[in-house]
C-alpha angles and dihedrals in degrees: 000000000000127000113214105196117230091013097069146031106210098151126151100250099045105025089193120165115222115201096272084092100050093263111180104269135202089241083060093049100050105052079045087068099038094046094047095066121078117244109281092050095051093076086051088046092054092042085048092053095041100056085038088060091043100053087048092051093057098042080047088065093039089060090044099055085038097054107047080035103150112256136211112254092200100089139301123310123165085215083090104058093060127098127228135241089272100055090045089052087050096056093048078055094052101042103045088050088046091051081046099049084047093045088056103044111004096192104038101031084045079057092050097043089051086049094048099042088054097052093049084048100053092036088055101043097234139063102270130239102246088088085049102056114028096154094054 
C-alpha cells in the first residue's frame, strides 16, 4: 500500500482510511438512505437527515464553546466542570433526531450516526456527551 502525504493518515497508532481510498463517506450514505426508500419516503428521509445534521451541528458548537470555556486560574472549583441549560438542550436535540434517524433506517442511519459522532468527537477534541448521557 501507498501513502500519499497529506491525503491520508495511515500512522501506526490511528490506521484510518481518508477518502483517497474510496472510504465509505457521509455524501454515499446518504444518498444510500435516501435511495433506498420508495418515492413518497424520500421526502421524509431528506427532512430526517436534515433535522439530524442540524441538531450535530449545534451540539458540535456546543462542544466546541464548552471545551476552550475560559477557566479560573485561582484554584480548583468543580463549578467549572458543569454545562450549562443550552448544552443539555443540545444533547435532548441530538438524541431524539439520532433514535429517529435509527427508527427510520437501523443499518444505514446506525452508519451516519457513527460517522457523525466521530467527526464531533475529533472536531471537538473529546469524545462528546452525548455517549455519556444518553437519558438526558
Amino acid at each position: 500500500m501507498v501513502r500519499l502525504k497529506g491525503k491520508d493518515n495511515l500512522s501506526d497508532m490511528t490506521g484510518r482510511l481518508k477518502s483517497g481510498f474510496a472510504a465509505i463517506t457521509l455524501d454515499h450514505l446518504q444518498g444510500q438512505l435516501i435511495a433506498a426508500q420508495p418515492e413518497g419516503a424520500q421526502g421524509q428521509a431528506i427532512t430526517l437527515l436534515n433535522t439530524f445534521f442540524a441538531a450535530a451541528d449545534k451540539l458540535e458548537s456546543r462542544e466546541s464553546v464548552f471545551n476552550t470555556r475560559a477557566r479560573k486560574t485561582g484554584g480548583l472549583s468543580l463549578m467549572a466542570n458543569l454545562r450549562p441549560p443550552e448544552h443539555f438542550a443540545a444533547i435532548k436535540t441530538f438524541n431524539a433526531a439520532k433514535q429517529d434517524l435509527l427508527g427510520f433506517d437501523d443499518s444505514t442511519g446506525q452508519r451516519i450516526v457513527t460517522l457523525v459522532e466521530d467527526r464531533i468527537a475529533a472536531k471537538t477534541g473529546k469524545a462528546p456527551a452525548i455517549r455519556k448521557l444518553e437519558t438526558v
